[in-house]
N, CA, C and O atoms as a Tripos MOL2 file, in Angstrom:
@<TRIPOS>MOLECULE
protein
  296   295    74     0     0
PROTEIN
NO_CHARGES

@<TRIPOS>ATOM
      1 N        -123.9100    6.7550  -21.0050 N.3       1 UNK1
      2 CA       -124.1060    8.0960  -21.4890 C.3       1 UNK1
      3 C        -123.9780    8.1510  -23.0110 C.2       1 UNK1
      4 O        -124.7880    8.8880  -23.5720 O.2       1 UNK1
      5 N        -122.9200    7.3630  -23.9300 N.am      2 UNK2
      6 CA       -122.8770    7.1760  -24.5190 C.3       2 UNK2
      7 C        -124.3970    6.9290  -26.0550 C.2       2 UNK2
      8 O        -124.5390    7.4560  -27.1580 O.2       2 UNK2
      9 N        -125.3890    5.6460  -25.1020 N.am      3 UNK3
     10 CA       -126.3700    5.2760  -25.9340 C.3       3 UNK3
     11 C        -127.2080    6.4720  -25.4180 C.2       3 UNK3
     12 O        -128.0400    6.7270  -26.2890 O.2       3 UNK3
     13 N        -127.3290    7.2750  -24.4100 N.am      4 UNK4
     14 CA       -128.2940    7.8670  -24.0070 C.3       4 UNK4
     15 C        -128.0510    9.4930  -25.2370 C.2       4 UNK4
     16 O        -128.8300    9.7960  -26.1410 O.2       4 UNK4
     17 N        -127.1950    9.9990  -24.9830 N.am      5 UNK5
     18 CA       -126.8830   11.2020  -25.4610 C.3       5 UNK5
     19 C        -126.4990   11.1090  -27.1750 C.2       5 UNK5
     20 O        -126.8460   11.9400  -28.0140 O.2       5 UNK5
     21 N        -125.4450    9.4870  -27.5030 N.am      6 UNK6
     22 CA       -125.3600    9.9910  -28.5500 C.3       6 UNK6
     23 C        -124.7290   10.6920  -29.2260 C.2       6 UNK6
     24 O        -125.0990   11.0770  -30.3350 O.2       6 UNK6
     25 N        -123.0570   11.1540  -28.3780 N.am      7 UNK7
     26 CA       -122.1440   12.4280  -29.0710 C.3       7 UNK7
     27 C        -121.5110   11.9120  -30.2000 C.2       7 UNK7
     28 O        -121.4030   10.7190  -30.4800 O.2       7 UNK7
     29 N        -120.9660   13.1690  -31.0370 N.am      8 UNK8
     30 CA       -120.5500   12.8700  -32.1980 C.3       8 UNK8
     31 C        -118.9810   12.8100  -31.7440 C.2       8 UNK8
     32 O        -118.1230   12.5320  -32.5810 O.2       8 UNK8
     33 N        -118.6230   13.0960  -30.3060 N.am      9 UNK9
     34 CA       -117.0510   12.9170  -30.2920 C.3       9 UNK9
     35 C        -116.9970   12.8400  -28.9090 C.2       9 UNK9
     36 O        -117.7010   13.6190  -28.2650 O.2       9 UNK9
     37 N        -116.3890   12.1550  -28.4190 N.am     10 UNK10
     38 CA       -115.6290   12.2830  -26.8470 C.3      10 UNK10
     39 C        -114.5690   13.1660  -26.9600 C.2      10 UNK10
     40 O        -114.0860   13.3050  -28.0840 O.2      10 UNK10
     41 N        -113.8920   14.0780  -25.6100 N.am     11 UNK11
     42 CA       -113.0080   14.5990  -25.6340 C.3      11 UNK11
     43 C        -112.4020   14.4040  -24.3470 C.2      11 UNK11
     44 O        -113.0320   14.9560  -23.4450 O.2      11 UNK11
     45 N        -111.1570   13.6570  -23.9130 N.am     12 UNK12
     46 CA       -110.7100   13.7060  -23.0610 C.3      12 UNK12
     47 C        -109.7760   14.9600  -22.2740 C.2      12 UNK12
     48 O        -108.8530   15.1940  -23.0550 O.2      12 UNK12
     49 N        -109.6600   15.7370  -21.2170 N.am     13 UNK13
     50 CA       -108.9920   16.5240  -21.0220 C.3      13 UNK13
     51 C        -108.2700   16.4040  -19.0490 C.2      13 UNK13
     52 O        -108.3830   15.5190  -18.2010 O.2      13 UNK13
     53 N        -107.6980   17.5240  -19.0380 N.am     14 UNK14
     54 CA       -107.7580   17.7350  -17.4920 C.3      14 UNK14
     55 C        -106.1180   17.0490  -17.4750 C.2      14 UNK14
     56 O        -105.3170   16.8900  -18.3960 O.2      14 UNK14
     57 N        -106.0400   16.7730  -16.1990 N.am     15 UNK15
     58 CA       -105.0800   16.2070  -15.6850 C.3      15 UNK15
     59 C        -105.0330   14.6680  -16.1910 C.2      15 UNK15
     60 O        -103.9350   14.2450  -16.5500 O.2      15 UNK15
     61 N        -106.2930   13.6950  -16.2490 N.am     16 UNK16
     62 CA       -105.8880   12.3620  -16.6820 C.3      16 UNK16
     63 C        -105.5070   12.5690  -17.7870 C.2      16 UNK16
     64 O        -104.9040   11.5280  -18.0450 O.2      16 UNK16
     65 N        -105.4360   13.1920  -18.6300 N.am     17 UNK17
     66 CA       -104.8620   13.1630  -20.0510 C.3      17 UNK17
     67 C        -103.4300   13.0110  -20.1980 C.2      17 UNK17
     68 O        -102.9510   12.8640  -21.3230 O.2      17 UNK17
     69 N        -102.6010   13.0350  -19.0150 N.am     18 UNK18
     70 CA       -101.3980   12.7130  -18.6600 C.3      18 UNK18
     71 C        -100.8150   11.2640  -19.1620 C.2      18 UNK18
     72 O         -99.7890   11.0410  -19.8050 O.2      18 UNK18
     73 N        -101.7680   10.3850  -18.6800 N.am     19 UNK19
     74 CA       -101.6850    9.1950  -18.9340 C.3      19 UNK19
     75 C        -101.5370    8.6290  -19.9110 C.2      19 UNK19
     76 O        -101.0580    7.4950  -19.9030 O.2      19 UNK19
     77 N        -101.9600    9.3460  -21.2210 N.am     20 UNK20
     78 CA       -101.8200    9.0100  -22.5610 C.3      20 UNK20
     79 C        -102.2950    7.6410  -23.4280 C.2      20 UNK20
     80 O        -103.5090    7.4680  -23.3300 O.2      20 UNK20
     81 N        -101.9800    7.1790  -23.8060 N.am     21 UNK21
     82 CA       -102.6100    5.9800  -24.8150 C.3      21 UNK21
     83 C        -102.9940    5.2620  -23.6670 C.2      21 UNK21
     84 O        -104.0820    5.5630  -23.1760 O.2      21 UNK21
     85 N        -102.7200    4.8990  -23.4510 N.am     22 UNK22
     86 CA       -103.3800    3.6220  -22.0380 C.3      22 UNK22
     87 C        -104.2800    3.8890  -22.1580 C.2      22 UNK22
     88 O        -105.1820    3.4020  -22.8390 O.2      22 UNK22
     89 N        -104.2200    5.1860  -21.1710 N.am     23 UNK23
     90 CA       -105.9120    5.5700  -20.8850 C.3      23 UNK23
     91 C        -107.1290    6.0930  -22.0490 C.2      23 UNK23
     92 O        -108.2530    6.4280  -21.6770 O.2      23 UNK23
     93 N        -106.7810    6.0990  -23.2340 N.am     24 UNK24
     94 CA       -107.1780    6.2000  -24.4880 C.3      24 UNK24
     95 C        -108.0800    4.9730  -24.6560 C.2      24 UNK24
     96 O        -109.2710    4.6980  -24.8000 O.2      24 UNK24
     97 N        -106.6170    4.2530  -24.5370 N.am     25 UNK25
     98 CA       -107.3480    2.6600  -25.0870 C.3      25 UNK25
     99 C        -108.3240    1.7840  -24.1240 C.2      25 UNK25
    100 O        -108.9540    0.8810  -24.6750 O.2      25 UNK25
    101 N        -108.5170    2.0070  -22.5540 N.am     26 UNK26
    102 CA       -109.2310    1.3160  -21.4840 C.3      26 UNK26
    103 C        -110.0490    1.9470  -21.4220 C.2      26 UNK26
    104 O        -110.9350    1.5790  -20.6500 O.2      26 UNK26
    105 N        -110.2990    3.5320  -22.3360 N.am     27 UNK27
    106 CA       -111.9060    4.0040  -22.0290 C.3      27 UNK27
    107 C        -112.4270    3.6530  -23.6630 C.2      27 UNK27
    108 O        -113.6380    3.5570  -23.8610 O.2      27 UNK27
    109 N        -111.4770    3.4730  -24.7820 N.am     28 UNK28
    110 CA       -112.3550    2.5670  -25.8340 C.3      28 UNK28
    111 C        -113.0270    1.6490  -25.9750 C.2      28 UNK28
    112 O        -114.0370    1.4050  -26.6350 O.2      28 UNK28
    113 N        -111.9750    0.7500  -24.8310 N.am     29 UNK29
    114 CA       -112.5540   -0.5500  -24.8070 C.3      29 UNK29
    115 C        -114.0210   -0.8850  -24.1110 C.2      29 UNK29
    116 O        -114.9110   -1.6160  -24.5450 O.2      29 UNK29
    117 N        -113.9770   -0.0870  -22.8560 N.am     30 UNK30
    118 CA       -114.9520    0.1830  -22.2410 C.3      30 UNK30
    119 C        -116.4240    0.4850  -22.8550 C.2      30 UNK30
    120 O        -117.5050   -0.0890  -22.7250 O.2      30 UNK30
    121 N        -115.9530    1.7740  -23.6680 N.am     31 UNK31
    122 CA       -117.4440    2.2470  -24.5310 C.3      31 UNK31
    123 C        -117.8780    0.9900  -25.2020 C.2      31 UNK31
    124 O        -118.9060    0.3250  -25.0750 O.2      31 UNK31
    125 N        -116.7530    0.8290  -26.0020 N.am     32 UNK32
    126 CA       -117.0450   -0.1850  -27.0160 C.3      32 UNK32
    127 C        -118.0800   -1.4410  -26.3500 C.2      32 UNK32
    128 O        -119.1300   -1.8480  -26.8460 O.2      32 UNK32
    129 N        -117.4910   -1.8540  -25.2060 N.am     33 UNK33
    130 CA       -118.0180   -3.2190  -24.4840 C.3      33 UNK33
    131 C        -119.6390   -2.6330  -24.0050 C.2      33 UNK33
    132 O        -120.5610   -3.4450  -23.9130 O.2      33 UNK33
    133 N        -119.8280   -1.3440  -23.7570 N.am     34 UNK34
    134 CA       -121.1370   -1.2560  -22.5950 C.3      34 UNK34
    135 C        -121.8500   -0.8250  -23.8690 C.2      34 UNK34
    136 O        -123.0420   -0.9300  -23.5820 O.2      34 UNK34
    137 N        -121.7740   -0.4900  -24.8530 N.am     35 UNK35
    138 CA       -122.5110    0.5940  -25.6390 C.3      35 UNK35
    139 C        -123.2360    0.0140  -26.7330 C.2      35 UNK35
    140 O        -122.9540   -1.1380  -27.0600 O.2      35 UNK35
    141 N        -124.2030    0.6960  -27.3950 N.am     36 UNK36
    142 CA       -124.4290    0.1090  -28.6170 C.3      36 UNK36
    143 C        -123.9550    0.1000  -29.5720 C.2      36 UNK36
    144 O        -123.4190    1.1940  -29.7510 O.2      36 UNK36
    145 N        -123.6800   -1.1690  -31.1540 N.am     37 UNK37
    146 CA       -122.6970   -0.5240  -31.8190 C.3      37 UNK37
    147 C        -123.4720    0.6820  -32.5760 C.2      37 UNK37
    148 O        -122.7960    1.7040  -32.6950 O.2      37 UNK37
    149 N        -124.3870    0.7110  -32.9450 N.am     38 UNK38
    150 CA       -125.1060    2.5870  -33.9270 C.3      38 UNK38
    151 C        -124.6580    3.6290  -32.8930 C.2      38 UNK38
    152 O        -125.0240    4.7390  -33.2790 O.2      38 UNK38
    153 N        -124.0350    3.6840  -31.7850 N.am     39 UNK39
    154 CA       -123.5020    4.6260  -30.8970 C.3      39 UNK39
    155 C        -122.0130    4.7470  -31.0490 C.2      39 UNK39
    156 O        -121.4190    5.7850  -30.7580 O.2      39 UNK39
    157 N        -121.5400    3.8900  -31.4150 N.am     40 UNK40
    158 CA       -120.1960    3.3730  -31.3180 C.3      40 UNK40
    159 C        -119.5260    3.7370  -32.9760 C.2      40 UNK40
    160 O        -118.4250    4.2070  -33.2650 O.2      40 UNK40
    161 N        -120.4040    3.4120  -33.6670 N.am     41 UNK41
    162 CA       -119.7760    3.5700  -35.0130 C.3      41 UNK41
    163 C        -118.6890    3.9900  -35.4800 C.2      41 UNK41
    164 O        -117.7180    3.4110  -35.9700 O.2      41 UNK41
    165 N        -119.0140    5.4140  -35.2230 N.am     42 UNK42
    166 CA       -117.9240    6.9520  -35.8460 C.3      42 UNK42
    167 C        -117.6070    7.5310  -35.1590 C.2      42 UNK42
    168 O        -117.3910    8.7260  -35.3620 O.2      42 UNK42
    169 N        -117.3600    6.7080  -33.5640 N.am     43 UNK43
    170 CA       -117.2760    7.9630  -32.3320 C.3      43 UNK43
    171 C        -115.7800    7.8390  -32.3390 C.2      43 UNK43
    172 O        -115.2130    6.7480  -32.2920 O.2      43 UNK43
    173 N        -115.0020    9.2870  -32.4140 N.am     44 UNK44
    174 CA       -113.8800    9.2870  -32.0920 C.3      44 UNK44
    175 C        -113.5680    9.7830  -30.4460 C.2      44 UNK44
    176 O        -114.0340   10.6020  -29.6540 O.2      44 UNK44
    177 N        -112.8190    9.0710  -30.4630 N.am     45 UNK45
    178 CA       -112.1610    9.4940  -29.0900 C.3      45 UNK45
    179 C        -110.9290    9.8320  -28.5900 C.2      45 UNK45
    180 O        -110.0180    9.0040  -28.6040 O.2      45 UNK45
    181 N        -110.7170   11.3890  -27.9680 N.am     46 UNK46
    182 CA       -109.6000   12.0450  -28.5120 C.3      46 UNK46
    183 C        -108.9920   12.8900  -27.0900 C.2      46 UNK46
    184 O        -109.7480   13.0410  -26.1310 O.2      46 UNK46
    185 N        -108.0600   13.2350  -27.0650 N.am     47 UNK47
    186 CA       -107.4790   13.8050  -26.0480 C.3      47 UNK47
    187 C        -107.8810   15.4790  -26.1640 C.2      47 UNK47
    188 O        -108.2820   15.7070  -27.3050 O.2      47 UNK47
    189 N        -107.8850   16.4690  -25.4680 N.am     48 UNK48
    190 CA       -108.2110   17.4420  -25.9060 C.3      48 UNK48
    191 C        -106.7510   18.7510  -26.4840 C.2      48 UNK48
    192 O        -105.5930   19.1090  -26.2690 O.2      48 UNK48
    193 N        -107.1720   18.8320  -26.7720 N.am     49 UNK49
    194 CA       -105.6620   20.0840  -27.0300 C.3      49 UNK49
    195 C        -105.1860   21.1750  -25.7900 C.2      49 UNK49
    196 O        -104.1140   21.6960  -25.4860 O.2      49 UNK49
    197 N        -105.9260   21.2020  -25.5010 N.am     50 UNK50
    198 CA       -106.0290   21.6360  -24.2810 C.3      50 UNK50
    199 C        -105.2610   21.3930  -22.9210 C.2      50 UNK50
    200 O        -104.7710   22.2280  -22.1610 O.2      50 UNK50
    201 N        -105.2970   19.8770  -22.8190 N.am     51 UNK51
    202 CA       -105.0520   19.0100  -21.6460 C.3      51 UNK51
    203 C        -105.2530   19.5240  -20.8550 C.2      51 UNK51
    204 O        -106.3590   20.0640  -20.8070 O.2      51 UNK51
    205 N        -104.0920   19.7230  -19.4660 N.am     52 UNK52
    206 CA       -104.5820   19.8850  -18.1060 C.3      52 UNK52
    207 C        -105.2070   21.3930  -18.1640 C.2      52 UNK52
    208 O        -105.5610   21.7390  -17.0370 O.2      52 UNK52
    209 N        -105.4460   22.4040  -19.1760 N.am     53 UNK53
    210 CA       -106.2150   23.9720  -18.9960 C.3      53 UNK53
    211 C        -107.6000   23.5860  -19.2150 C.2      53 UNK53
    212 O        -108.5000   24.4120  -19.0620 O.2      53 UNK53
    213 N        -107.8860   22.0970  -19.6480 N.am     54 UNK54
    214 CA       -109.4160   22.2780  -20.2530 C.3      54 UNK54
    215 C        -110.3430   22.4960  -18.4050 C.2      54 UNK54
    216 O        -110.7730   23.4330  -17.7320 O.2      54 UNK54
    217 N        -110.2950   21.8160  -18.3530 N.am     55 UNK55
    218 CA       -110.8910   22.1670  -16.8830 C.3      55 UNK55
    219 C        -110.9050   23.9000  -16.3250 C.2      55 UNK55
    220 O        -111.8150   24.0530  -15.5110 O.2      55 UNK55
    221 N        -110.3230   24.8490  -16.5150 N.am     56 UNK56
    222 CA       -110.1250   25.9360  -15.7150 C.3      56 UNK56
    223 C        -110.5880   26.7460  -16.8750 C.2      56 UNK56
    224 O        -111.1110   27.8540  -16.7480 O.2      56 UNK56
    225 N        -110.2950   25.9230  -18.4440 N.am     57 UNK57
    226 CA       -111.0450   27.1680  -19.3570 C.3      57 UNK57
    227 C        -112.5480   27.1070  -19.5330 C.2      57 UNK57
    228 O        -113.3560   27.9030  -20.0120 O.2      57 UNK57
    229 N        -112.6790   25.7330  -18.9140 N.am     58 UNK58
    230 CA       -114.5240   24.9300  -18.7090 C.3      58 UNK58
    231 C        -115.0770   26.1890  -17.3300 C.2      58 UNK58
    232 O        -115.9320   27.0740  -17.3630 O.2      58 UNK58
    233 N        -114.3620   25.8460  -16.4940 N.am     59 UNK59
    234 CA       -115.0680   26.3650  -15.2800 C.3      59 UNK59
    235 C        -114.7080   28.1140  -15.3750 C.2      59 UNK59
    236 O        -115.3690   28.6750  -14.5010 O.2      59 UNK59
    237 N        -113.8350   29.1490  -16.2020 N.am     60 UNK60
    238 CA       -114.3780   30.2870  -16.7900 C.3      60 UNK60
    239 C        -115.2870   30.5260  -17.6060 C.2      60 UNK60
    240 O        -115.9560   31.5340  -17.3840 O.2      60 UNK60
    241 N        -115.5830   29.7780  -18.6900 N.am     61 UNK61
    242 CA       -116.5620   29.8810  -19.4880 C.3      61 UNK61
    243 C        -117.7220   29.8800  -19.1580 C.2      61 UNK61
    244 O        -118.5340   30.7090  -19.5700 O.2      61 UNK61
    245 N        -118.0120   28.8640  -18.2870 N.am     62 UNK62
    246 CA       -119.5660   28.4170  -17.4590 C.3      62 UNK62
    247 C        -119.5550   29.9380  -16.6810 C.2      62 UNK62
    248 O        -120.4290   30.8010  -16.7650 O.2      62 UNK62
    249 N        -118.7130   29.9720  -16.1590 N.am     63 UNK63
    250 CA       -118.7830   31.6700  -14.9400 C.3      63 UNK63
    251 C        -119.2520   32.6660  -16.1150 C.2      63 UNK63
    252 O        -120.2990   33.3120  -16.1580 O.2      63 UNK63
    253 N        -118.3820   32.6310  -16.8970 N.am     64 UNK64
    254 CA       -118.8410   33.8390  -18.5840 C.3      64 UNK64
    255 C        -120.3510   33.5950  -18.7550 C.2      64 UNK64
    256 O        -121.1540   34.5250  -18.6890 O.2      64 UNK64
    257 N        -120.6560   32.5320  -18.9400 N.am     65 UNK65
    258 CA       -122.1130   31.8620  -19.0080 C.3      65 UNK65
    259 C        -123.4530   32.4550  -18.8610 C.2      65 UNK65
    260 O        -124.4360   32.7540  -19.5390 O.2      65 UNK65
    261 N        -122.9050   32.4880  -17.3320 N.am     66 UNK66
    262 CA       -124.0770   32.6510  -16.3170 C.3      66 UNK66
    263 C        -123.6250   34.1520  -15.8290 C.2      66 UNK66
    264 O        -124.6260   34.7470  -15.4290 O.2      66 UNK66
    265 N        -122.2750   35.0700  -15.7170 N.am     67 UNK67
    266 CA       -122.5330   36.0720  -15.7090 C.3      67 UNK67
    267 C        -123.4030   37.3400  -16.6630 C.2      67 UNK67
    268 O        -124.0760   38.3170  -16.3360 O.2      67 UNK67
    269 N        -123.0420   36.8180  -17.8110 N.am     68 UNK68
    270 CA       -123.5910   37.2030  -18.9680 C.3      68 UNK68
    271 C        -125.2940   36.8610  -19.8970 C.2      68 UNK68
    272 O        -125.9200   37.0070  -20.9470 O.2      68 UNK68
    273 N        -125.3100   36.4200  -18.7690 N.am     69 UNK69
    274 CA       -126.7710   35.7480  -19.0810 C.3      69 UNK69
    275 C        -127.9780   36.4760  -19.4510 C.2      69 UNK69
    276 O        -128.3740   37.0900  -18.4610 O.2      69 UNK69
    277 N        -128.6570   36.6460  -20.3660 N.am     70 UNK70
    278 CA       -129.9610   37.5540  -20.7030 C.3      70 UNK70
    279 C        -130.5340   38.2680  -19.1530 C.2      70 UNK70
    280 O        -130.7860   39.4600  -18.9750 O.2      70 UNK70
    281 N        -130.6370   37.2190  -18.1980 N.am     71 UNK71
    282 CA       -131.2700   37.6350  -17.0530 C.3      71 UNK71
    283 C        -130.3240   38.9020  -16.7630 C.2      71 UNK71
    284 O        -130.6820   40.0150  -17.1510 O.2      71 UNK71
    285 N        -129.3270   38.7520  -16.1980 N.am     72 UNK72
    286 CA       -128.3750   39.0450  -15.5510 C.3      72 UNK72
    287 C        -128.0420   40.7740  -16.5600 C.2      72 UNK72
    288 O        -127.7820   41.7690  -15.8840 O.2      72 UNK72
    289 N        -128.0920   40.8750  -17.8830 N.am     73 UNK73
    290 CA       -127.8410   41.9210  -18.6750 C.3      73 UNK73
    291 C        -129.3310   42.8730  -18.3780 C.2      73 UNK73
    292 O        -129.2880   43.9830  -17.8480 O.2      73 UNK73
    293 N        -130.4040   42.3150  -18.7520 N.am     74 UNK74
    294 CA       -131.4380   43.3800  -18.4750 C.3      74 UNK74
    295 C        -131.2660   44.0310  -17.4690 C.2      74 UNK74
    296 O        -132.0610   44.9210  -17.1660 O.2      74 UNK74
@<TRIPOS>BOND
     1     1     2 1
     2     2     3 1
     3     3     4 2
     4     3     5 am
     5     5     6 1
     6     6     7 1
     7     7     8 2
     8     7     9 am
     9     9    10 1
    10    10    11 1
    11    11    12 2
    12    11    13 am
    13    13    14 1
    14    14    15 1
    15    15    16 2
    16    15    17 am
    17    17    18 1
    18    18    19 1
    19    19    20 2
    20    19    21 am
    21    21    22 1
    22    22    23 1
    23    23    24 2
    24    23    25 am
    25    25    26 1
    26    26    27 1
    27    27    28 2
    28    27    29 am
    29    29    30 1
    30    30    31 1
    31    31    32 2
    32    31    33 am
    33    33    34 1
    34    34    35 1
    35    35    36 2
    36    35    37 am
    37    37    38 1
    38    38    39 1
    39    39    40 2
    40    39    41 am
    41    41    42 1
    42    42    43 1
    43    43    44 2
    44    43    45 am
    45    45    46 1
    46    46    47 1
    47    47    48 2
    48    47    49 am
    49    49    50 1
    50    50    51 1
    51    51    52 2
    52    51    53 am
    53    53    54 1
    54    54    55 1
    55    55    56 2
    56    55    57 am
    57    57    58 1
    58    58    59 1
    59    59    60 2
    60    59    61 am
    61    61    62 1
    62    62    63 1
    63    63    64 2
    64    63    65 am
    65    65    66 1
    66    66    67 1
    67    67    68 2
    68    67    69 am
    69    69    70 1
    70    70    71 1
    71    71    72 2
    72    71    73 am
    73    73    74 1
    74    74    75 1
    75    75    76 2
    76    75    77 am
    77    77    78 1
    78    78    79 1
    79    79    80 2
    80    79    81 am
    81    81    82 1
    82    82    83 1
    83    83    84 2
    84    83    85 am
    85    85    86 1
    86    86    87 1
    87    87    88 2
    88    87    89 am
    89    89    90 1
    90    90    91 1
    91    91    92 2
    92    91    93 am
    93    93    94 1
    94    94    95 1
    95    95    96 2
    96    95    97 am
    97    97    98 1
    98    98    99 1
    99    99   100 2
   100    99   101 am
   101   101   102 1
   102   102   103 1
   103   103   104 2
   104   103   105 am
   105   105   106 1
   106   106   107 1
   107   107   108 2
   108   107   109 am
   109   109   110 1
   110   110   111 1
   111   111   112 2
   112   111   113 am
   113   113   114 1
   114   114   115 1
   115   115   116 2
   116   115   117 am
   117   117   118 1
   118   118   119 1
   119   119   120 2
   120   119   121 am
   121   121   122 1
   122   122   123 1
   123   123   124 2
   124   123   125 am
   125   125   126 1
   126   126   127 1
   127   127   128 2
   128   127   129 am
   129   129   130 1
   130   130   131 1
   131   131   132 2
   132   131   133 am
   133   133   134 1
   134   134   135 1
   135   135   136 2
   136   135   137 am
   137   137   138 1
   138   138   139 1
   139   139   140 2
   140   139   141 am
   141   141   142 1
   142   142   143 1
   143   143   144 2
   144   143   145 am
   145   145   146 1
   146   146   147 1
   147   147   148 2
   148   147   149 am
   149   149   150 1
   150   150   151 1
   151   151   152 2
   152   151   153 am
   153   153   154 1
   154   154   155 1
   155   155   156 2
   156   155   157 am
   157   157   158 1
   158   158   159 1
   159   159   160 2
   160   159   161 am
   161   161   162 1
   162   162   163 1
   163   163   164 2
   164   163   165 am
   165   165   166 1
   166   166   167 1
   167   167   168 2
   168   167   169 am
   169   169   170 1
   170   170   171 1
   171   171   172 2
   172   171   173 am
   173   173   174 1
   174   174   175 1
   175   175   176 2
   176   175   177 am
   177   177   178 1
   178   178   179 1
   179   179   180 2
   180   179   181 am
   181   181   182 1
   182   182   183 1
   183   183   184 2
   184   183   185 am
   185   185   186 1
   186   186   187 1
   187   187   188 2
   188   187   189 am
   189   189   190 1
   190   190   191 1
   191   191   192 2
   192   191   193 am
   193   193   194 1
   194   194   195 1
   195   195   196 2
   196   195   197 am
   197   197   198 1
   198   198   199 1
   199   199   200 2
   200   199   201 am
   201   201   202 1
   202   202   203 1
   203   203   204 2
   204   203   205 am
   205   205   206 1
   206   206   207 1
   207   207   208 2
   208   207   209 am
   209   209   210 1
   210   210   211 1
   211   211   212 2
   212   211   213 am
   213   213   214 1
   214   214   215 1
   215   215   216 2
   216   215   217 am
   217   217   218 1
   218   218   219 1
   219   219   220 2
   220   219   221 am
   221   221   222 1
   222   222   223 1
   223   223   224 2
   224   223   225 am
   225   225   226 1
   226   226   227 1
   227   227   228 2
   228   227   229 am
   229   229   230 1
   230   230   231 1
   231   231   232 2
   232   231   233 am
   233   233   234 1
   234   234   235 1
   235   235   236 2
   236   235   237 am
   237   237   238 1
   238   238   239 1
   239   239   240 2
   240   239   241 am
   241   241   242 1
   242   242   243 1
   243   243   244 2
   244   243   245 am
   245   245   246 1
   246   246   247 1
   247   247   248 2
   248   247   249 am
   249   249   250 1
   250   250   251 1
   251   251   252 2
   252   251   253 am
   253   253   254 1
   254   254   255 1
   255   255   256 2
   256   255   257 am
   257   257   258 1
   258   258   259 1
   259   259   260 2
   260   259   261 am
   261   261   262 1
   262   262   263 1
   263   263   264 2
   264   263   265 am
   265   265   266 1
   266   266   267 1
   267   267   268 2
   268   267   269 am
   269   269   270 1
   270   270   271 1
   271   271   272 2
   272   271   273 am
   273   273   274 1
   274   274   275 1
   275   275   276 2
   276   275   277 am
   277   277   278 1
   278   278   279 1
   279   279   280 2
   280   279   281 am
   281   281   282 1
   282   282   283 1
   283   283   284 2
   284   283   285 am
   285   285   286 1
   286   286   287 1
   287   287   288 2
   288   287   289 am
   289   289   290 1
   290   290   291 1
   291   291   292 2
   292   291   293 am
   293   293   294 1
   294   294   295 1
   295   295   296 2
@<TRIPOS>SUBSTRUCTURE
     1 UNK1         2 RESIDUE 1 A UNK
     2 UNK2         6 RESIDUE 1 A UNK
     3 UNK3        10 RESIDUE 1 A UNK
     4 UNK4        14 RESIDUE 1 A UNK
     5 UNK5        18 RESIDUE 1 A UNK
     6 UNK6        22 RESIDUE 1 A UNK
     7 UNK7        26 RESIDUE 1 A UNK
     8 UNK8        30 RESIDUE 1 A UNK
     9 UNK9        34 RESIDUE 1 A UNK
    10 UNK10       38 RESIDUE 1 A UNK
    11 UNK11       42 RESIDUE 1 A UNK
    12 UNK12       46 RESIDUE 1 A UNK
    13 UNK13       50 RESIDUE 1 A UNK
    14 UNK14       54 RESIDUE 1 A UNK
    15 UNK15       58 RESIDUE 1 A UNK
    16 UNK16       62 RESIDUE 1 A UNK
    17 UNK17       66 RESIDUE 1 A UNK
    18 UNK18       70 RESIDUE 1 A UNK
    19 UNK19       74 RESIDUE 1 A UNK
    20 UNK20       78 RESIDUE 1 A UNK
    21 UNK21       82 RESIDUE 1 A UNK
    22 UNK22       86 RESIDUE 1 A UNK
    23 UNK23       90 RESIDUE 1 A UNK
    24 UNK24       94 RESIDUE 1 A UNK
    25 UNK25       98 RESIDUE 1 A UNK
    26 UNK26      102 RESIDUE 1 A UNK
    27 UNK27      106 RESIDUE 1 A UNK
    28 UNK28      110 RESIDUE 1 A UNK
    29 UNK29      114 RESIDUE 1 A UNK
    30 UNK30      118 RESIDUE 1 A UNK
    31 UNK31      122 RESIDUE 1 A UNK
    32 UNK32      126 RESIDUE 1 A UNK
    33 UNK33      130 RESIDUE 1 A UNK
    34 UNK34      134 RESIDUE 1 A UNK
    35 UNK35      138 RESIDUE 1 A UNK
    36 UNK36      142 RESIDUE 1 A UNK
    37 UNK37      146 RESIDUE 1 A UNK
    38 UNK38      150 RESIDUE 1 A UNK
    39 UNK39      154 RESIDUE 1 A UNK
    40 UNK40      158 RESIDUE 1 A UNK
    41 UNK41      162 RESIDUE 1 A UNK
    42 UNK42      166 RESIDUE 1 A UNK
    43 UNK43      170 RESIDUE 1 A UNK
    44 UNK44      174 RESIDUE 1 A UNK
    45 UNK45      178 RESIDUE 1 A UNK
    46 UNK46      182 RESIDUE 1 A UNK
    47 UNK47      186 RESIDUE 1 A UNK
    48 UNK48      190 RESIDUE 1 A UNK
    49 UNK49      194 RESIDUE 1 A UNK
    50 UNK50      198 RESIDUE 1 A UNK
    51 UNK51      202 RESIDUE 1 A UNK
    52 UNK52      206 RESIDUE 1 A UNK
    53 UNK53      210 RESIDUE 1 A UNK
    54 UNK54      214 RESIDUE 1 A UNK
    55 UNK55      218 RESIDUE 1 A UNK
    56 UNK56      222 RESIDUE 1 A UNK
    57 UNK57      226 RESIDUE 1 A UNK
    58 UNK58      230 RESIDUE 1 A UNK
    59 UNK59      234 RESIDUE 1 A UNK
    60 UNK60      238 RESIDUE 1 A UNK
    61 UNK61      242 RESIDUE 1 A UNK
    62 UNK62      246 RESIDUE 1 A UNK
    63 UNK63      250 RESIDUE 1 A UNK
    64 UNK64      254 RESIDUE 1 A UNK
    65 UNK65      258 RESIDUE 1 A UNK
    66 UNK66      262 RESIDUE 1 A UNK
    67 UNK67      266 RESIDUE 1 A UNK
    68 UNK68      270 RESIDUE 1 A UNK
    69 UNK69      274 RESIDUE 1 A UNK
    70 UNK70      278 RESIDUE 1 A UNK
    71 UNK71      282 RESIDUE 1 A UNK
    72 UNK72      286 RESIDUE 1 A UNK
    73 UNK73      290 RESIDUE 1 A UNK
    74 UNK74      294 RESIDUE 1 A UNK
């Protein structure tokens, strides 16, 4: 996903974020190994501030989303 998409940042969140550096460092290594390096360069990879709320403030927002949607207002 990485070479395909191209993000300017990973953000880890949710409940695995529990895990802390470990799991930081075995999904660096990972990118690093499958990816290209012009993908790899400047990608930071970061826990979210959020942690275990990012998930529940993801799945309100998407609901905000699509309730609020041009369709949905006309």
């Amino acid at each position: 996903m990485v070479n395909f998409y191209n993000p300017g940042m990973i953000v880890i969140g949710g409940g695995v974020s529990k895990l802390g550096n470990l799991l930081l460092s075995s999904i660096r290594q990972s990118i690093l190994k499958r990816s290209l390096p012009l993908a790899t360069k400047d990608l930071p990879i970061v826990f979210s501030s959020l942690l275990e709320d990012a998930g529940v403030i993801g799945a309100v927002n998407l609901a905000m989303d699509i309730y609020l949607s041009m369709e949905r207002v006309e």
